[in-house]
N, C-alpha and C positions, 0 to 999 in steps of 0.2 A: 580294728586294732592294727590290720597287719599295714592299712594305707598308712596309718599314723607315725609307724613306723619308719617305714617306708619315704613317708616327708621329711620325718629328723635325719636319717640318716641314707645317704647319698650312697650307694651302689654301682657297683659297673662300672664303666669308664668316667665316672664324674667323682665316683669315690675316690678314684685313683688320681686325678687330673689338681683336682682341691689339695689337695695336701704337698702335691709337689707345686703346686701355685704358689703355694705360701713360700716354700724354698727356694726356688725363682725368685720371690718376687725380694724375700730378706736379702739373697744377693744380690739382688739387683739395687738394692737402697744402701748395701754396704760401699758396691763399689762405686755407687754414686755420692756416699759421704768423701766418699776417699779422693775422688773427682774434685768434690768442692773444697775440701781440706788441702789438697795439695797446687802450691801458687803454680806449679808450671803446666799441672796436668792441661790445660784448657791450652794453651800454645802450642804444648806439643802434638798436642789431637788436633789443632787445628791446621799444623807446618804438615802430619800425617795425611791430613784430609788434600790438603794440597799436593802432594807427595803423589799420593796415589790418581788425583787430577791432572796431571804430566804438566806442574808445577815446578819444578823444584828449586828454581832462584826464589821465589817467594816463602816456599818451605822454610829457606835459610834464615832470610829477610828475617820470617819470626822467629822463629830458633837463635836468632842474633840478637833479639829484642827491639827488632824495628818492623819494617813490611804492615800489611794489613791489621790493627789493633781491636779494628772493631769487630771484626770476626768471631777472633777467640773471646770478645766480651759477649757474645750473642750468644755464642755457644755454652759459655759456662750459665746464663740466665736460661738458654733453654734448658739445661741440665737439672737448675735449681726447681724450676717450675714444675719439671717432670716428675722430680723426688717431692715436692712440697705437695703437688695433688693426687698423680699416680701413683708413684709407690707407695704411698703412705696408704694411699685406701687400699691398695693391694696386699699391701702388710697387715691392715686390718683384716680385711676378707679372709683374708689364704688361713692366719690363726685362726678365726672366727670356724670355717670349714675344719680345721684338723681341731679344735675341742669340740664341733658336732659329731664327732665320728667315736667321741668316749660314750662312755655310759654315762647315762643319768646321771647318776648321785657326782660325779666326777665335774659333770660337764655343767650341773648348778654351781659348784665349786670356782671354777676356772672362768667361765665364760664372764664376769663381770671383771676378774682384773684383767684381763683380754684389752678392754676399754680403759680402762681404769688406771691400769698397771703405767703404761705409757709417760701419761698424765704426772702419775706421780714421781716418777724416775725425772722428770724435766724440772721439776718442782723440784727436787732433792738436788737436782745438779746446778740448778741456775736460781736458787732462792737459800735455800737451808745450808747449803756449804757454804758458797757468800759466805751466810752471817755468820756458822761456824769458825771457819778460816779466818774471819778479820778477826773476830774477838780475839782468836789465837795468836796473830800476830799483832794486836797492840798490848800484848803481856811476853812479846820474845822478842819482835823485831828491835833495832833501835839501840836504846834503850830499857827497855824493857821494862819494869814498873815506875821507873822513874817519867817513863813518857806522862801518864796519867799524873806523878806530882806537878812534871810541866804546864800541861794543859791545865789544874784546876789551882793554880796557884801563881800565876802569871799574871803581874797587873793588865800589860795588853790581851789578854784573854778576858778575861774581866770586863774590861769593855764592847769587845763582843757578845757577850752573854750578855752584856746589857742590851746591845740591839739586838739580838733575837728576840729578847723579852719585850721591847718597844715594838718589835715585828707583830708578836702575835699579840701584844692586846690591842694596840691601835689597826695594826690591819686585819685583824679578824672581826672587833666590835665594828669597822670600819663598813667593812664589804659587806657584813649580813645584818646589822644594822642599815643600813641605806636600800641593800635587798631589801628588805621585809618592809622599810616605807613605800620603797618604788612599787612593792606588790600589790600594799595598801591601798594605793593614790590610784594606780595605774585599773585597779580591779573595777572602777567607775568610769572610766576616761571612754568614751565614746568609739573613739580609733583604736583599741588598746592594744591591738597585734602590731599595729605600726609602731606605737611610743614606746614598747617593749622590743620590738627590734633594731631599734637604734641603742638600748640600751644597752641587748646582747652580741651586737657586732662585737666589742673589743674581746670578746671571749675567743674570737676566731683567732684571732694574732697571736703568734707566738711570744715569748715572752722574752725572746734574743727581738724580736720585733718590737712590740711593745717598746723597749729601752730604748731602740733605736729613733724612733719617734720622739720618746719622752725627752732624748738628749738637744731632740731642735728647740725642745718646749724651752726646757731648763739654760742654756746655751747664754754665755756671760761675756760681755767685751767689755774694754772699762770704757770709764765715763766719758763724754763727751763724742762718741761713734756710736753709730745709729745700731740699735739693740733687735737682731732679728731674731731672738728668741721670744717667742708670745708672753711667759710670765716675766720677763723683765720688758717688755716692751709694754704693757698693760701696767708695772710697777711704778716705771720713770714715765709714764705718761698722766699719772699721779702727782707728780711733782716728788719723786724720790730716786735717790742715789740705785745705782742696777746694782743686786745682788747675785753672788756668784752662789745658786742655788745650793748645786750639787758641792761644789770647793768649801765653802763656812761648815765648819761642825761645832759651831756658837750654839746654844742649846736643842742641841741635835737638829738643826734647820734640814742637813744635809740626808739624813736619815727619814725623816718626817717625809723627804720629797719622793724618796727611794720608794718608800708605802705606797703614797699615793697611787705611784703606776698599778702598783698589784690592787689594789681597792677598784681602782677604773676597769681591770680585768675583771675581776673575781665579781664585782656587784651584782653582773649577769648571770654569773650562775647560781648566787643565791636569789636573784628575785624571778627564775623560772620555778627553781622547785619551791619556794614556799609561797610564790601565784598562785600552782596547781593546788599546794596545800588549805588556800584561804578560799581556793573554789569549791575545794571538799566540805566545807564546811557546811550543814544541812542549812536551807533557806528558810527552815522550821525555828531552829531555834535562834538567830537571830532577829527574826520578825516577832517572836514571842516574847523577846528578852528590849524590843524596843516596845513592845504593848505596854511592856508592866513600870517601862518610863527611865531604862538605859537611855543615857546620851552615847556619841559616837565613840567619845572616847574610853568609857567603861564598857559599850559592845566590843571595843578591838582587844583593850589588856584584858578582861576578865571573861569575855569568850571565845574570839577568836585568836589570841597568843595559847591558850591554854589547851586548845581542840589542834594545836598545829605543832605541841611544843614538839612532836615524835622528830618532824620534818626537820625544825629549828636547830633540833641536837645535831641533826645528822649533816647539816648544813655547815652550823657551827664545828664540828670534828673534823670536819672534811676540809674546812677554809683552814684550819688551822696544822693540821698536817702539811700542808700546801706552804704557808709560812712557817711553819720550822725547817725545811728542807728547801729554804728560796737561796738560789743561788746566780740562777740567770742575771736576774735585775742591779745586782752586787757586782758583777763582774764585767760586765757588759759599760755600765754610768761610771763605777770608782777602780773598779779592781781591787776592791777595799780599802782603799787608800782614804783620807779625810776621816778617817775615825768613825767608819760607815763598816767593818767586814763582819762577816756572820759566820756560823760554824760549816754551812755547808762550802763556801769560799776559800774557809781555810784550811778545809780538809784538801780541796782540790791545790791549793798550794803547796801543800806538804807534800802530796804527793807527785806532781807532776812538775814543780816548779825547784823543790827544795829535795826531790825524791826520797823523803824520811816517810818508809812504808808506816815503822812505828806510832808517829805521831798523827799522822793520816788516819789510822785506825782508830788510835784514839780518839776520834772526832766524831768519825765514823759511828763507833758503839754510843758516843754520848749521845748523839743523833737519834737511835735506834732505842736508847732507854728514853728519851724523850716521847718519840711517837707512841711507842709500846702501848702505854697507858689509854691514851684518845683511840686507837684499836681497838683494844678490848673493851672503851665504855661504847664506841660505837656497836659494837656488837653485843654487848649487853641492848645495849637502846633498840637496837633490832628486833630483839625477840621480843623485848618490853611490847613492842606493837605488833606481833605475832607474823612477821616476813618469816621467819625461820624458825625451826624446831628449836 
C-alpha cells in the first residue's frame, strides 16, 4: 500500500519541482500568446537580438521596418512552434502533476477536465460564440428585424434560393448517385485501384482550383475565332454556334455548369466510401440470393442498396452540407453575377463588399438553420448503426 502510494504521489524534490513546472510552464505560454498576439513583438526581439550582437544599424533597419525581414518571421514561427508543441504538453503535464498531489476523491474529480477542460473552452470560443454572436447581430446590427424581412422577401433573393435548391438536388443526386454507380461497375473491373484513382484525383484540388480549370473548360469567344475552350470547341465542332457557358442564365444553363465542377469533385468521395461499403457486404448473401435466381439488377437494389443504405445516408448528408455552404465555385467562375449567386456568396458580399454586418448575419443563421437538420439526422443515422452511444 505504502509503494502505491508512494507512485501517486511524488515526494521530495519532484513533489516540489511538478507543481512549480506547471507555473513555469502557464507563464511561459502566457507570454508566449502575448509574443504572438502582439505585431511588433517579433521585430523588436529580433532589432534586441541584434542589439546585443554589436548590431545596431541593423537593429534600427528593423525597428524602422525595413533591414532583415526574415529573421523576425523565423522567429516568431519558432515561437509559435514552441508554444503549439512544448508548452502545451507542458501545461498539460505540470496541471496533470499538481491534481496528483490532491486526494483521491478530488483528483477523480479534476483530473478528466484537466484534458477535457481545454478542449472545450476552444470549442466555446471558436464554435458556440460564433453562432451565438451572429444570430445576435442579425436581430441588432443593420437594420435589425427588417434585415430578415429583406432577405426572405426580395425577388433577387428568391432566385438565389432557387439555386441553392438546384445546388443540392442536382448536385448532391448528382455526385452520390454516379458514386455508387462507379462503386458498382468499378467493384468487378480487374484494375480497380487504378480506375478508381483516376476517379479520386479531382478530390485533391482545391475548389478555388477546381474553378480555375473549369473556367478554361467553359471559356467563350464569339463566333467565327477559333474556341479554346474544350466544351465549346467539342460544341461548334458539331456543327453549332459556341455558347457562352457560364454568361447564358437561359434555363439555368449557367448554374447547371457551376454543378458540374462540384459533381467532378465530390464523385470521388462518394464512390470510396460506398466502395468500402459494397465490399462489406457478406459474399454469403449475395451468392445465396443469385441461387434462388436474382438477376443483377434486383441483387444491387434489393440487397446491396439496402445492406449499404447506413453508408449512403451519411454520404448523401455529407455531400449535401458541402452544397449548401458552396461558395468557392460561385465566386471564383461569376461572382454571382448571370443569375448564378448562392447564400453563402452573398453573405460574403454583404459583408466584405457591402460591409452590412446585419444582413451578413442573416444569411449566415439561414445557412446554419439549413444545415442544422442534415446534422442531427446524421447523427441520428450514426447511432441507427451503432458507431456511437
Amino acid at each position: 500500500m505504502t509503494g502505491s502510494a508512494t507512485a501517486e504521489e511524488p515526494t521530495g524534490w519532484r513533489g516540489f519541482l511538478m507543481p512549480l513546472g506547471a507555473v513555469l510552464a502557464l507563464a511561459g505560454l502566457t507570454l508566449g500568446l502575448w509574443f504572438l498576439i502582439d505585431r511588433q513583438a517579433s521585430s523588436e526581439t529580433a532589432a534586441t537580438i541584434y542589439q546585443i550582437l554589436g548590431n545596431p544599424s541593423e537593429a534600427d533597419a528593423i525597428r524602422a521596418g525595413g533591414g532583415n525581414r526574415v529573421f523576425p518571421k523565423l522567429l516568431l514561427a519558432g515561437v509559435a512552434l514552441a508554444i503549439g508543441v512544448g508548452g502545451v504538453w507542458l501545461f498539460y503535464a505540470g496541471l496533470n502533476a499538481v491534481v496528483m498531489r490532491l486526494s483521491a476523491r478530488w483528483r477523480q474529480r479534476l483530473l478528466p477536465w484537466i484534458f477535457v477542460g481545454p478542449a472545450l473552452l476552444l470549442l466555446t470560443l471558436y464554435l458556440v460564440w460564433p453562432v451565438v454572436s451572429t444570430i445576435i447581430k442579425s436581430f441588432t446590427e443593420g437594420a435589425g428585424l427588417k434585415n430578415y424581412e429583406w432577405a426572405l422577401t426580395t425577388p433577387a433573393n428568391h432566385q438565389m434560393y432557387l439555386n441553392n435548391i438546384l445546388w443540392l438536388v442536382v448536385g448532391v443526386a448528382g455526385a452520390v448517385g454516379l458514386g455508387l454507380l462507379i462503386a458498382a461497375l468499378f467493384d468487378r473491373v480487374r484494375h480497380e485501384s487504378v480506375a478508381k484513382t483516376f476517379v479520386f484525383l479531382p478530390l485533391a484540388i482545391s475548389l478555388v482550383g477546381a474553378s480555375v480549370i473549369w473556367r478554361f473548360v467553359y471559356a467563350w469567344v464569339p463566333e467565327g475565332r477559333p474556341q479554346y475552350g474544350l466544351a465549346n470547341a467539342i460544341w461548334t465542332s458539331l456543327g453549332q454556334d459556341p455558347v457562352p457557358w457560364v454568361q447564358t442564365s437561359d434555363f439555368h444553363i449557367n448554374t447547371f455548369a457551376l454543378i458540374v465542377i462540384l459533381i467532378w469533385l465530390q464523385t470521388g468521395f462518394a464512390m470510396v466510401v460506398l466502395s468500402a461499403a459494397i465490399k462489406g457486404v457478406p459474399a454469403e448473401l449475395t451468392e445465396a440470393a443469385k441461387l434462388d435466381g436474382a438477376t443483377e439488377r434486383q441483387l444491387f437494389f434489393r440487397i446491396i442498396v439496402p445492406m449499404i443504405m447506413g453508408s449512403l445516408i451519411t454520404v448523401t448528408i455529407t455531400t449535401a452540407i458541402v452544397v449548401l455552404k458552396i461558395f468557392d465555385i460561385v465566386y471564383v467562375m461569376t461572382g454571382g453575377r448571370f443569375n448564378t449567386d448562392v447564400v453563402a456568396n452573398q453573405m460574403y458580399l454583404q459583408a466584405f463588399q457591402f460591409f452590412d454586418v446585419g444582413r451578413a448575419s442573416v444569411f449566415a443563421v439561414i445557412l446554419f438553420v439549413a444545415v442544422l437538420p442534415l446534422m442531427l439526422l446524421n447523427i441520428r443515422n450514426i447511432r441507427r448503426q451503432g458507431l456511437v452511444a
